[in-house]
Each structure stands twice: as structure tokens, then as C-alpha cells.
Backbone as CSV, one residue per row, in Angstrom:
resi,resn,N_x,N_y,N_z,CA_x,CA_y,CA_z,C_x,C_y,C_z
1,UNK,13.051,8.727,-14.567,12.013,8.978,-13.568,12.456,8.416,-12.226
2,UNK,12.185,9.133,-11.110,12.791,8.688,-9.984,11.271,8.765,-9.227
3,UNK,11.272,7.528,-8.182,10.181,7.204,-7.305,10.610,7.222,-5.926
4,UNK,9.964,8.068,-5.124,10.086,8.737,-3.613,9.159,7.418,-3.058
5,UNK,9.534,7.522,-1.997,9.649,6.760,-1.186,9.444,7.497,0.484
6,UNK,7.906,8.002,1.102,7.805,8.798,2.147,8.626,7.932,3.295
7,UNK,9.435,8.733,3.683,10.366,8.036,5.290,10.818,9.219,6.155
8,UNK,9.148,8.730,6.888,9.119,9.377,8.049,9.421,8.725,8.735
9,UNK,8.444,7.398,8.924,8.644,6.190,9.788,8.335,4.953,9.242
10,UNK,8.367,3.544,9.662,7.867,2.663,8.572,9.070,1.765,7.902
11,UNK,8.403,1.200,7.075,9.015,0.105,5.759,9.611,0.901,4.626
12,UNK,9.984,2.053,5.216,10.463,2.321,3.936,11.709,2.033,3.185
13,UNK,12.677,1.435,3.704,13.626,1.232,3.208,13.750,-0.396,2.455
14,UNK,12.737,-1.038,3.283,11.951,-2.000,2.627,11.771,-2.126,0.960
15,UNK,10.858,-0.826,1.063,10.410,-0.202,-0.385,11.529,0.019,-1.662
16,UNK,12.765,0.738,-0.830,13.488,1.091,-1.599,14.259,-0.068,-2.212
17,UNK,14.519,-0.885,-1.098,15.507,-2.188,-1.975,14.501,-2.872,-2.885
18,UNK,12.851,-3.137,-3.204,12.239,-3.839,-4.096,12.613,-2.952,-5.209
19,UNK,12.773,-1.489,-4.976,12.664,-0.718,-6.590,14.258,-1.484,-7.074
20,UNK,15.115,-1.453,-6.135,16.742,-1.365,-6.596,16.766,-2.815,-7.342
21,UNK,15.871,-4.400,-6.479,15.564,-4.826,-7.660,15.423,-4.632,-8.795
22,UNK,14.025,-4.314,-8.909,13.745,-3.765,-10.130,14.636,-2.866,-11.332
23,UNK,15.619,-2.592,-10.721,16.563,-1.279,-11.465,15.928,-0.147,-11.541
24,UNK,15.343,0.517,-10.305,14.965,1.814,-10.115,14.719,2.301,-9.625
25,UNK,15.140,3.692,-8.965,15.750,4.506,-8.363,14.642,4.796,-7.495
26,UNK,14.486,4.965,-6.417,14.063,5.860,-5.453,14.547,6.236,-4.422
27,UNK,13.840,7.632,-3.823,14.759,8.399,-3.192,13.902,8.527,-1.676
28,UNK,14.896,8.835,-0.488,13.560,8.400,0.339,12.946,10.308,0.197
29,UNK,12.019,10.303,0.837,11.471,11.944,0.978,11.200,12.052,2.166
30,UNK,11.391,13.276,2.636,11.072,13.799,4.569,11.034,15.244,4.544
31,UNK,11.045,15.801,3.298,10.673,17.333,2.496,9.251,17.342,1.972
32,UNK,8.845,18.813,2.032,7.839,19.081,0.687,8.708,19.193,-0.883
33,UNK,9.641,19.854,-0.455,10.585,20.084,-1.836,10.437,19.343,-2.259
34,UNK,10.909,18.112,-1.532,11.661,16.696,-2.480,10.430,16.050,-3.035
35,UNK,9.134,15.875,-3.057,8.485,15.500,-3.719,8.127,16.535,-5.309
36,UNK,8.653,17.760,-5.205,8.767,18.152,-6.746,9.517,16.944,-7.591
37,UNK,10.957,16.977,-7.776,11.239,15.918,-8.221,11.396,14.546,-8.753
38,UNK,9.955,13.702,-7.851,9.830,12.905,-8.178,8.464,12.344,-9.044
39,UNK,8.486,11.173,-9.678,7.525,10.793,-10.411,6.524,10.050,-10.378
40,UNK,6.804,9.459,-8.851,5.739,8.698,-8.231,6.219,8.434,-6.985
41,UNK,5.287,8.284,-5.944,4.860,8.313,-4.733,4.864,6.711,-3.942
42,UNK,5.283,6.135,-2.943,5.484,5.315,-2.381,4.949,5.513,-0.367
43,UNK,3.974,5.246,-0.463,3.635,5.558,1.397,3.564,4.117,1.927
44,UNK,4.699,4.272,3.062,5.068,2.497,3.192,3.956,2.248,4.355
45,UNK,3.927,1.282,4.649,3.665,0.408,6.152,4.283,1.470,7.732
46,UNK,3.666,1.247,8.766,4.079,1.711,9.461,3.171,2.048,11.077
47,UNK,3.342,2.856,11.604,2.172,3.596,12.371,1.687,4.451,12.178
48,UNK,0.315,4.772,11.618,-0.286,5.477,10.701,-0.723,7.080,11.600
49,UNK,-0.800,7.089,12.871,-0.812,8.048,14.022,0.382,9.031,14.083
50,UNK,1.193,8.163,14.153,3.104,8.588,14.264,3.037,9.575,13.178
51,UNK,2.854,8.616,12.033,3.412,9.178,10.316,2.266,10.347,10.421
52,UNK,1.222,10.225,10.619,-0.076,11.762,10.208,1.082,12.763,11.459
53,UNK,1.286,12.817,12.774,1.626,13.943,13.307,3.540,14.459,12.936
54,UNK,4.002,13.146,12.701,5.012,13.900,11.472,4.820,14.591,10.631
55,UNK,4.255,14.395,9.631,4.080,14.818,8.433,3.305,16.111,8.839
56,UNK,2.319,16.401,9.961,2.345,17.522,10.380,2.724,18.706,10.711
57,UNK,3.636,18.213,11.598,4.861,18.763,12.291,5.829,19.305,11.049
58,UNK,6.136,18.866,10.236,6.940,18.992,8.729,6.206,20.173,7.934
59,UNK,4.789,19.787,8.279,4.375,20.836,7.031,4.164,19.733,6.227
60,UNK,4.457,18.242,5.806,3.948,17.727,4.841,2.287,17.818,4.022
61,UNK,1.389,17.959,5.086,0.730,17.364,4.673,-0.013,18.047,3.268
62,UNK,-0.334,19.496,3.045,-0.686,20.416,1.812,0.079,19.820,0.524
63,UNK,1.450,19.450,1.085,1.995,19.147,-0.345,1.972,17.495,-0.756
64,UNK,1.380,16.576,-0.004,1.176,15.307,0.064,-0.332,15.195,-0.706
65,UNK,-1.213,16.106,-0.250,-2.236,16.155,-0.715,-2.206,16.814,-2.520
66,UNK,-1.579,17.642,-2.689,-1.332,18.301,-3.877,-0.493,17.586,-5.144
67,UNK,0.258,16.447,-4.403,0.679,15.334,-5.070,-0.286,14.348,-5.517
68,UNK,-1.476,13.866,-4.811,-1.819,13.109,-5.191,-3.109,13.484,-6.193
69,UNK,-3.422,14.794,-5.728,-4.268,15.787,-7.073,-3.566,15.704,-8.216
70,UNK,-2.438,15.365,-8.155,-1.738,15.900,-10.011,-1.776,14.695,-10.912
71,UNK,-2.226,13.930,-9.645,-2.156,12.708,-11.074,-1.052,11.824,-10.974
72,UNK,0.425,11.992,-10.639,1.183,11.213,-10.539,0.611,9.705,-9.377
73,UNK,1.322,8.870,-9.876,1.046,7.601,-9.150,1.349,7.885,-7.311
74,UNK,0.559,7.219,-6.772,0.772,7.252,-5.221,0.185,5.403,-4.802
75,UNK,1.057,5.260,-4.117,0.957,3.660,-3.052,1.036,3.543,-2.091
76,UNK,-0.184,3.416,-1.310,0.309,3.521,0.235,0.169,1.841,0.269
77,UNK,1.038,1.491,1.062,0.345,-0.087,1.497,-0.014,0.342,3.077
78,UNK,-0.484,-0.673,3.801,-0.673,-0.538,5.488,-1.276,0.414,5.913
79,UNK,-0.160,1.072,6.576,-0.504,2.170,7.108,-1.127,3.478,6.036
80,UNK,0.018,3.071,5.139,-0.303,3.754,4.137,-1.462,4.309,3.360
81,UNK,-2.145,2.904,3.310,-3.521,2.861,2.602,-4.255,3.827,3.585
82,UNK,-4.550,3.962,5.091,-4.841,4.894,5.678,-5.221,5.724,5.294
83,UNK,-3.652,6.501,4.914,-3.496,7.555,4.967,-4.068,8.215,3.599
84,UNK,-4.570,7.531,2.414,-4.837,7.787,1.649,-5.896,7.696,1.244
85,UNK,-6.853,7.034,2.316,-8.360,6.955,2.358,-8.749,8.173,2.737
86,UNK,-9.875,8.351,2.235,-10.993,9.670,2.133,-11.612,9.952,4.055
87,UNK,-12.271,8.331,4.148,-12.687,8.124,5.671,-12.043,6.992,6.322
88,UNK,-12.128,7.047,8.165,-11.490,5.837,8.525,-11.850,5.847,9.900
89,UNK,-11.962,4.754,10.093,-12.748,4.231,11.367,-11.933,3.654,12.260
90,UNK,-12.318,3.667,13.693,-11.339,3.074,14.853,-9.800,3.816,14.987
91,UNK,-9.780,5.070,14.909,-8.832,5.895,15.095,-8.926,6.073,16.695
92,UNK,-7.303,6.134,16.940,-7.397,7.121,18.264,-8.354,8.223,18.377
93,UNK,-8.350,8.346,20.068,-8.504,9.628,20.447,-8.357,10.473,19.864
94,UNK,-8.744,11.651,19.308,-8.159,12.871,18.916,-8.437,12.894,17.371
95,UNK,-8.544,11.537,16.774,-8.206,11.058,15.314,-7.027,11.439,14.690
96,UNK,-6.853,11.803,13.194,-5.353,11.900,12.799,-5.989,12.396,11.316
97,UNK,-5.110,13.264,10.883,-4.977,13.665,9.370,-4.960,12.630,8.125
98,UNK,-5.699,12.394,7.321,-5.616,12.043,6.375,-5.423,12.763,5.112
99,UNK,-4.589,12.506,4.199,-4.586,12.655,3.135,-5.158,12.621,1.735
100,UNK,-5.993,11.819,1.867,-7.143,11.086,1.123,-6.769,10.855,-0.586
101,UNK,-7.690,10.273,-0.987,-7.776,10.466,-2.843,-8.495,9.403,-3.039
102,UNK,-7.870,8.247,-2.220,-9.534,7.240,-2.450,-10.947,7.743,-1.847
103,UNK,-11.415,7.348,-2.363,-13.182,7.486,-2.258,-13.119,5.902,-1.532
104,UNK,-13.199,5.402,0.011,-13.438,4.550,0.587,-12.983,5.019,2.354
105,UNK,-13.630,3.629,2.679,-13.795,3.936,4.508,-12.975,2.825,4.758
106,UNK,-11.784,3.194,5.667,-11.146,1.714,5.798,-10.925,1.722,7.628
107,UNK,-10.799,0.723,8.102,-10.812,1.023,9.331,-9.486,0.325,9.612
108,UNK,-9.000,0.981,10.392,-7.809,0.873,11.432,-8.057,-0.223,12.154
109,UNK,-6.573,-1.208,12.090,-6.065,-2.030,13.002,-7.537,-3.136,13.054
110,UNK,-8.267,-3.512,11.853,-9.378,-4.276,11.534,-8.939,-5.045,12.394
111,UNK,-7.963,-6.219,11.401,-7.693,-7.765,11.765,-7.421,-7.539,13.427
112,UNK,-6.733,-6.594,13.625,-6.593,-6.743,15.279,-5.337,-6.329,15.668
113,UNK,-5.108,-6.862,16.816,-3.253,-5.927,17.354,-1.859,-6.720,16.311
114,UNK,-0.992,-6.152,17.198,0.373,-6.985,16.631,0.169,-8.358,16.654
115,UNK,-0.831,-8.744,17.972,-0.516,-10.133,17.985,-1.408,-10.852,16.992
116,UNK,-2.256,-10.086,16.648,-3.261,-10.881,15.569,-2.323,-11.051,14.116
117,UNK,-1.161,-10.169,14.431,-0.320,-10.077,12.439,-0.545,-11.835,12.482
118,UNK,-0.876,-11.495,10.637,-0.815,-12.907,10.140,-0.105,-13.378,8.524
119,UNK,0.329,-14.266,7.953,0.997,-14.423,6.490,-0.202,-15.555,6.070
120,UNK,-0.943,-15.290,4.828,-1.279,-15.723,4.417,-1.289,-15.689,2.255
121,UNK,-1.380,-16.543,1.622,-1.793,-16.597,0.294,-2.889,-15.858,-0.169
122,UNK,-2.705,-15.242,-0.580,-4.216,-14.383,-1.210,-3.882,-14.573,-3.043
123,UNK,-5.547,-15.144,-3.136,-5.279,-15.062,-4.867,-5.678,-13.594,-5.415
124,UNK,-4.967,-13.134,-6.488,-5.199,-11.953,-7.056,-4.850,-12.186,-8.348
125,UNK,-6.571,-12.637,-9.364,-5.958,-12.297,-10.136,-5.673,-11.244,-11.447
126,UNK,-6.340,-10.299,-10.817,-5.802,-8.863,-11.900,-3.890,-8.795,-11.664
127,UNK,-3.264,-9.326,-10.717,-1.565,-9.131,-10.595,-1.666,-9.857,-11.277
128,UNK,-1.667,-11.269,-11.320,-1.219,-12.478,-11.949,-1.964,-12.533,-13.541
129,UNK,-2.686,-11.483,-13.636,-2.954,-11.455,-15.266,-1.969,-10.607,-16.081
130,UNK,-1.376,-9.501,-14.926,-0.475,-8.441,-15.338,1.157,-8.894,-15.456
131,UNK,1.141,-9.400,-14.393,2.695,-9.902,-14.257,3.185,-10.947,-14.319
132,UNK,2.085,-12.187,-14.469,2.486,-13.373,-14.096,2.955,-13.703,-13.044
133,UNK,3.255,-15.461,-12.845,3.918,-15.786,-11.807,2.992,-16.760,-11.296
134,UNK,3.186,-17.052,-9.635,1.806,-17.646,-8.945,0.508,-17.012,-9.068
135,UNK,-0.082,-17.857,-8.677,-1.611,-17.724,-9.048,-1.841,-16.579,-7.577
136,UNK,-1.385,-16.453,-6.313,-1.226,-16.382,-5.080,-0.164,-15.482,-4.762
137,UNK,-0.246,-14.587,-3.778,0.655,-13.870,-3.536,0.494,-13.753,-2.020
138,UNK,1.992,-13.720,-1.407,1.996,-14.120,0.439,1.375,-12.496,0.799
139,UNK,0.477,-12.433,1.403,0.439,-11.395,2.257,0.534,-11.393,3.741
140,UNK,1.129,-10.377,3.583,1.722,-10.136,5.305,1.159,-8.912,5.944
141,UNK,0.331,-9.626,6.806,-0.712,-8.273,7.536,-0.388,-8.325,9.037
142,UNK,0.191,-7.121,9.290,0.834,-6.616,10.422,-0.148,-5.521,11.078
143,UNK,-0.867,-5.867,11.908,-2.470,-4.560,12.401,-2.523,-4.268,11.631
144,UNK,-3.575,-5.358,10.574,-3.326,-4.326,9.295,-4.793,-3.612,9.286
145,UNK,-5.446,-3.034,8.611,-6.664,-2.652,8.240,-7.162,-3.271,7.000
146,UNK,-8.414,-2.560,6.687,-9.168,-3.120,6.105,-10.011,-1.961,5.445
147,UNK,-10.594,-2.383,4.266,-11.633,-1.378,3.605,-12.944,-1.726,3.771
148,UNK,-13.331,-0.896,4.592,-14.994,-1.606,4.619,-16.106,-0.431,3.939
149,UNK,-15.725,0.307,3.289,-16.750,0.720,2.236,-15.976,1.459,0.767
150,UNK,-16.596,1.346,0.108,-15.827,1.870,-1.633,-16.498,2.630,-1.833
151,UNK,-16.327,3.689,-3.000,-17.461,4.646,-4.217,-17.308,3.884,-5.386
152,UNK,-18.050,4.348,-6.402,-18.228,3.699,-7.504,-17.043,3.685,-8.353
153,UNK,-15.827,4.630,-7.997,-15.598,4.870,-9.037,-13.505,3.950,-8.468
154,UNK,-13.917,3.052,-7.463,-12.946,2.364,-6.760,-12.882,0.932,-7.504
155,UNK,-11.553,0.566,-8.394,-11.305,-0.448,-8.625,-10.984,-1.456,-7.379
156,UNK,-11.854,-2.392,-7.061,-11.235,-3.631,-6.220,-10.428,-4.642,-6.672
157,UNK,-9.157,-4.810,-6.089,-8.203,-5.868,-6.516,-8.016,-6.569,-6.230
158,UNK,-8.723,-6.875,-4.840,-8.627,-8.020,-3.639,-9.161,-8.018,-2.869
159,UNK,-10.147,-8.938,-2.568,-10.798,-8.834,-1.393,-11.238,-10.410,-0.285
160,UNK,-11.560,-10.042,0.751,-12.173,-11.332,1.462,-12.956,-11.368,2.199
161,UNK,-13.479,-12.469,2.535,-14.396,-12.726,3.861,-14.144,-12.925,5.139
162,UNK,-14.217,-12.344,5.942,-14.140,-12.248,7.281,-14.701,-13.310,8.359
163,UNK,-14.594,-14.135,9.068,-15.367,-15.033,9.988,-15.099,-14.602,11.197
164,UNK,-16.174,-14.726,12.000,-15.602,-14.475,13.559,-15.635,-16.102,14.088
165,UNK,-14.573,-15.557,15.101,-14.378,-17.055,15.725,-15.721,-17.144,16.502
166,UNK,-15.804,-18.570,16.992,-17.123,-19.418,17.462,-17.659,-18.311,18.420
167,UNK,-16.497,-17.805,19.787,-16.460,-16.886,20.456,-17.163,-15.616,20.805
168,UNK,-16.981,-15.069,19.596,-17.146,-13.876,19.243,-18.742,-13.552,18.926
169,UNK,-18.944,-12.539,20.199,-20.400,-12.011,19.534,-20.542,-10.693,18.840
170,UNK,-19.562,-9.520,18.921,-20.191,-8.375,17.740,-18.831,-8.232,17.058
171,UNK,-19.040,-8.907,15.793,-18.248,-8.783,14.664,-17.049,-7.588,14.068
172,UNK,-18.494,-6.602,14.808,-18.336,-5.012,14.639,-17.253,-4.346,14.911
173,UNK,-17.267,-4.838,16.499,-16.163,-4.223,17.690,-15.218,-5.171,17.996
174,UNK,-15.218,-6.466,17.486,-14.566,-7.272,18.097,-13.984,-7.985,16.972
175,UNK,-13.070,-7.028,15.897,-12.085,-7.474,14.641,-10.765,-7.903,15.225
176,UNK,-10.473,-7.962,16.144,-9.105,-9.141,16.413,-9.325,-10.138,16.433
177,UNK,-10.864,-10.738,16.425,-10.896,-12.044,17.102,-11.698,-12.487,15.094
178,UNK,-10.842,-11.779,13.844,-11.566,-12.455,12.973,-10.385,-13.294,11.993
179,UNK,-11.442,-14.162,11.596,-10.453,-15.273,10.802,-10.434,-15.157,9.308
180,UNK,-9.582,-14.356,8.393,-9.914,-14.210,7.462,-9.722,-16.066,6.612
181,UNK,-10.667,-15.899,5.180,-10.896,-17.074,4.754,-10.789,-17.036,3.281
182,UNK,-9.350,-17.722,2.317,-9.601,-17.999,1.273,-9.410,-19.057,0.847
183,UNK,-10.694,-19.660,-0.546,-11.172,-18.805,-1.106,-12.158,-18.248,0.559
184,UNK,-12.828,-17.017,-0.365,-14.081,-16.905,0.247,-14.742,-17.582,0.594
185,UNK,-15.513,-17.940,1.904,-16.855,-19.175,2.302,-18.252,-18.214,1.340
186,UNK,-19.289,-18.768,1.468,-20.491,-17.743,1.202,-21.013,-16.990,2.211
187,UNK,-20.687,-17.256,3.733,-20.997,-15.859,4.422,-19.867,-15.331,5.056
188,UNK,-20.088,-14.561,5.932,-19.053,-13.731,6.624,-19.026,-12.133,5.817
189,UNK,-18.544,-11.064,6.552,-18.097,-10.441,6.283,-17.090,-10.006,4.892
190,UNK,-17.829,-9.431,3.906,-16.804,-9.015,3.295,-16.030,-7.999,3.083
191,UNK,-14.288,-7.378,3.039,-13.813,-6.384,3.668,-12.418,-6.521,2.004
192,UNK,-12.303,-5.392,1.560,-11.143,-5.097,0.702,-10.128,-4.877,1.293
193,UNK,-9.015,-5.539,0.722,-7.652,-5.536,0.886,-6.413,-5.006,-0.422
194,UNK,-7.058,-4.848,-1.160,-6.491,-4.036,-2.294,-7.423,-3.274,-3.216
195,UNK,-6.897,-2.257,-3.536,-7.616,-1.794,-4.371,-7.135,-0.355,-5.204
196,UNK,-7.824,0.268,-6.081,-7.351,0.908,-6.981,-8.498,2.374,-7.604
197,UNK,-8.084,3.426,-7.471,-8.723,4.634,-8.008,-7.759,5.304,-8.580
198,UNK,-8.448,5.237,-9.972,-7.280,6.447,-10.929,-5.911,6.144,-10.313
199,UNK,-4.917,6.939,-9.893,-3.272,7.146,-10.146,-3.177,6.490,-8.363
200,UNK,-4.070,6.167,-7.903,-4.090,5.914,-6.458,-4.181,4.412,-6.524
201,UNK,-2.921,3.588,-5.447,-3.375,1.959,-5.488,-2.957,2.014,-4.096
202,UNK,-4.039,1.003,-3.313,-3.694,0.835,-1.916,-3.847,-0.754,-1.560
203,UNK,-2.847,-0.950,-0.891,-2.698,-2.324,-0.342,-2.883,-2.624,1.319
204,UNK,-3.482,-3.565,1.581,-3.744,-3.123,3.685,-2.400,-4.191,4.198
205,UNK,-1.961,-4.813,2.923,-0.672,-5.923,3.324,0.399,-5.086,2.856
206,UNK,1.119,-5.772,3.763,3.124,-5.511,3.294,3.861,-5.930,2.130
207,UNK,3.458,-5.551,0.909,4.383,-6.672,-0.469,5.789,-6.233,-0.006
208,UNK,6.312,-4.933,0.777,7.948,-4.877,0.227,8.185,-5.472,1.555
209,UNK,7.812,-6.217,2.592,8.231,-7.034,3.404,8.234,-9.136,2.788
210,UNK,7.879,-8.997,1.558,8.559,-10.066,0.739,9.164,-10.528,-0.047
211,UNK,10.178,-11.373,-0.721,10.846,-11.152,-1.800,9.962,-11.032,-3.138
212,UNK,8.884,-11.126,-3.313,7.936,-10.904,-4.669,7.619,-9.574,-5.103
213,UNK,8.378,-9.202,-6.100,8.345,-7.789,-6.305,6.915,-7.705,-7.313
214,UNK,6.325,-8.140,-7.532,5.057,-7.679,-8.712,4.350,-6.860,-8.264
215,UNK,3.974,-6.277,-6.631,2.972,-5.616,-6.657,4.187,-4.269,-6.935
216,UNK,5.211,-3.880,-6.791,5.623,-3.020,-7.389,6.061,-3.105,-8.635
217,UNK,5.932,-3.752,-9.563,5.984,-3.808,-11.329,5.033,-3.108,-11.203
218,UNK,3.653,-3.892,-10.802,2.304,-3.526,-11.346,2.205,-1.770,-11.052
219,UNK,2.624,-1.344,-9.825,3.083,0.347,-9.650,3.411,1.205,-10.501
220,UNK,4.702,0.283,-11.053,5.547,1.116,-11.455,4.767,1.357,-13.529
221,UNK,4.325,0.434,-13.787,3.421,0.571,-14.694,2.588,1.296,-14.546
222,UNK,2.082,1.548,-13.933,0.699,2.832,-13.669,1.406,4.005,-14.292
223,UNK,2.615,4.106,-14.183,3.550,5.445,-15.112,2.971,5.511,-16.234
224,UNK,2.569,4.451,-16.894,2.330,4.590,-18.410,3.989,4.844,-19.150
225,UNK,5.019,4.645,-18.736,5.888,4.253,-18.768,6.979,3.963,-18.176
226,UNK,6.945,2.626,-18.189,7.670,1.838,-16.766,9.608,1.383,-17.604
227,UNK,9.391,1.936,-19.421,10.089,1.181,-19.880,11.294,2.480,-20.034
228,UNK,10.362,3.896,-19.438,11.182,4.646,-19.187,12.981,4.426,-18.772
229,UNK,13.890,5.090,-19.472,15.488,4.738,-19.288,15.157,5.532,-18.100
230,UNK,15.021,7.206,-17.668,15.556,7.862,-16.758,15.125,7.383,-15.840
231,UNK,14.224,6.203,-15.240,13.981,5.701,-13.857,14.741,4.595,-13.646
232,UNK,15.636,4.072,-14.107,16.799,2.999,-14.512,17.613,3.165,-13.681
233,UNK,18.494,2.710,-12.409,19.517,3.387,-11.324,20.965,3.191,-12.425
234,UNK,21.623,4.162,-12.428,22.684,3.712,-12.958,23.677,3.109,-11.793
235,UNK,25.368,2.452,-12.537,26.241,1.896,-11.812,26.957,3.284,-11.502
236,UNK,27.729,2.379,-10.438,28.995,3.338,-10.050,29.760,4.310,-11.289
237,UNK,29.241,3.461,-12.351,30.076,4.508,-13.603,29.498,5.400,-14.326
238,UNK,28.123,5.330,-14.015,27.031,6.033,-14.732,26.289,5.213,-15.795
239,UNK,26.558,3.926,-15.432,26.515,2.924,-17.129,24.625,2.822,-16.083
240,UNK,23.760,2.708,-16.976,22.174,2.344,-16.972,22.077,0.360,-17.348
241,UNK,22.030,-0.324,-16.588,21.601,-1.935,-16.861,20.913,-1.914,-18.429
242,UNK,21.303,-2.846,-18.905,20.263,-2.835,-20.413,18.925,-3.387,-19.752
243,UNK,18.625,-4.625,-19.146,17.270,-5.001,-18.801,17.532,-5.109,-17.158
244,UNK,16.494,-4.415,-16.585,15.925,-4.055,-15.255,16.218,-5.911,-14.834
245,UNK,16.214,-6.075,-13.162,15.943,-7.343,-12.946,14.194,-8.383,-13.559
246,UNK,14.101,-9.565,-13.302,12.795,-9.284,-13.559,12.118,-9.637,-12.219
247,UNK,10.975,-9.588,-12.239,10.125,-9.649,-10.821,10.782,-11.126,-10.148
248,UNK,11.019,-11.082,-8.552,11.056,-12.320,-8.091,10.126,-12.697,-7.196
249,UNK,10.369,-13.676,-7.811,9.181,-14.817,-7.047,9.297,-15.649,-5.637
């Protein structure tokens, strides 16, 4: 099984060295074709404006959408997650194409600009029940967004509370100036940062901008078989690794 990897623009090559960890193959994609071939879907980090009028311009988008109808696995992180939300708020002018399959509203560039990017610990523990490891996983939110509404039928995998600084009077309009807080306090804002529908998982952080590969184990499991040989990269000789790396920490 081979896992695509959309590179239009973005982290994607990011993406690709966590699979090569892992011992498995992905290929980048910038075709409709090339997503026949593959077995799961990877939508990296990026500028989520840029990537919708590419993928335009390409013709991607009918067959992006038709991918994620079939059932095969799809991951957007960042930008990604965007692009794979149903609705989305604080878009440019003009707005931008989505792709959808989650049932949620996430809004653009929440936490705030570049200068608001922040690294923080987030506990998660549906990963850390799956994969082990730390209790905590670094997230790295680069303008990232945020989910601020779900449907019923949306697994949440992570989420937090929002504070506005002392400063700040409408919460609403004025998401650069917020302090996310874990654990959770008991008030503030609460806003998803991971989450999960059927063959669809979206992240609003960067995992392949760290060395901790679990949130792509946990991906690559959604296959329902991850123990699959043909997604295995072979060597220069054609020889297949007997055991994949294991996740690093």
C-alpha cells in the first residue's frame, strides 16, 4: 500500500520523511491520476488559500473530493484540516474551496498570525492509549486554526480552552490575542484541535514538523492494515525491512 502525500504547497515533504521512518512509502501527488494508486491520503500544513486555488487550477478538486467519499483514509493537519472541513470561518475575501468530509466549522488562522505560532504539550489520551509513549505530545501551531463547531457523528481527540488576554474585549474577533491553556481552566472558550470522522482525521497542529511519529502510526492504522508488507519501502535491492522503524519519541 502506498500513501500520497498532496504537494502542492506546504509540509509535505515533511510528511514524507515521517512515513520513510516508519518504513513506508509515500508518493508526493500534484495529479488527479495519481491519487488512483494510492491507499491513503495525506493533506499537509501549509496556506490553505494558495493550496484551494491550486488544486483548482489542476482540476484537483472533483477528484479530492471523490477520494475522500470512498472511504480510504485522508489527514489533513493545518491547513489541511481546512480543507477538509464541511464549513469555515474567517476566510479571505472571495472565500476558497473546500473539500469537506468532516461534519464541523473550523475557523481560519484562530490562534492568530505567524507571529502568534506557538509549541506547546498537549495531552492526548486516545494517541497515548494507541501508541504509547508520553502522556503529551509537542504541538506546533503555526496560524493554526481551530474547530469551533462538530456534528454528532465527529470523534474529538483533542481539545482546549481558550483565554483571552486581560486586554482583550471580543473573544470573537480578536483570536490572536488568545492564550490557549492546559490542562483546561473551567472557563474560557472551548475550541477542538484534533479530531476524527469515519476514514477522515484532522489535526489544526503540525505532528510531521516533529520528530514523534505516532500521530502518523495512529493514520496509518486507520488502514485496518498497517501490518500490510506492500506499504513497506523496499531497499535499493528490492529487499522489504522485516520490522518497520518504531515510532520516535
Amino acid at each position: 500500500m502506498t500513501i500520497g502525500v498532496l504537494a502542492l504547497q506546504g509540509s509535505f515533504n515533511e510528511h514524507l520523511k515521517a512515513l520513510r521512518k516508519l518504513g513506508v512509502k509515500g508518493v508526493e501527488v500534484r495529479k488527479a491520476e495519481q491519487l488512483e494508486g494510492i491507499g491513503a491520503l495525506i493533506i499537509p500544513g501549509g496556506e490553505s488559500t494558495a493550496m484551494a486555488k491550486l488544486a483548482e487550477y489542476l482540476n484537483l478538486l472533483p477528484a479530492l473530493r471523490k477520494f475522500v467519499k470512498s472511504g480510504k483514509p485522508v489527514w489533513g493537519t493545518c491547513a489541511g484540516l481546512i480543507f477538509l472541513a464541511d464549513r469555515a470561518d474567517g476566510q479571505k475575501e472571495g472565500g476558497q474551496e473546500l473539500v469537506g468530509g468532516i461534519d464541523c466549522k473550523v475557523h481560519r488562522n484562530y490562534f492568530g498570525s505567524q507571529l502568534d505560532s506557538f509549541e506547546v504539550e498537549i495531552p492526548i489520551p486516545v494517541l497515548v492509549a494507541q501508541e504509547g509513549g508520553p502522556e503529551t505530545f509537542r504541538g506546533v501551531f503555526i496560524r493554526a486554526p481551530a474547530v469551533v463547531e462538530v456534528g454528532p457523528e465527529v470523534q474529538v481527540l483533542a481539545e482546549c480552552r481558550v483565554m483571552p488576554s486581560p486586554n482583550q474585549t471580543n473573544q470573537e474577533t480578536v483570536s490572536e490575542k488568545f492564550q490557549p491553556q492546559f490542562p483546561p481552566p473551567p472557563d474560557g472558550k472551548v475550541v477542538v484541535i484534533a479530531l476524527r470522522q469515519g476514514n477522515i482525521l484532522g489535526t489544526a497542529f503540525h505532528p510531521e514538523l516533529t520528530a514523534d511519529t505516532r500521530w502518523h502510526s495512529f493514520f496509518l492504522k486507520m488502514l485496518g492494515e498497517s501490518s500490510d508488507s506492500s506499504a513497506v519501502a523496499e531497499d535499493s535491492e528490492g529487499n522489504k525491512p522485516k520490522n518497520p522503524d518504531l515510532p520516535v519519541f
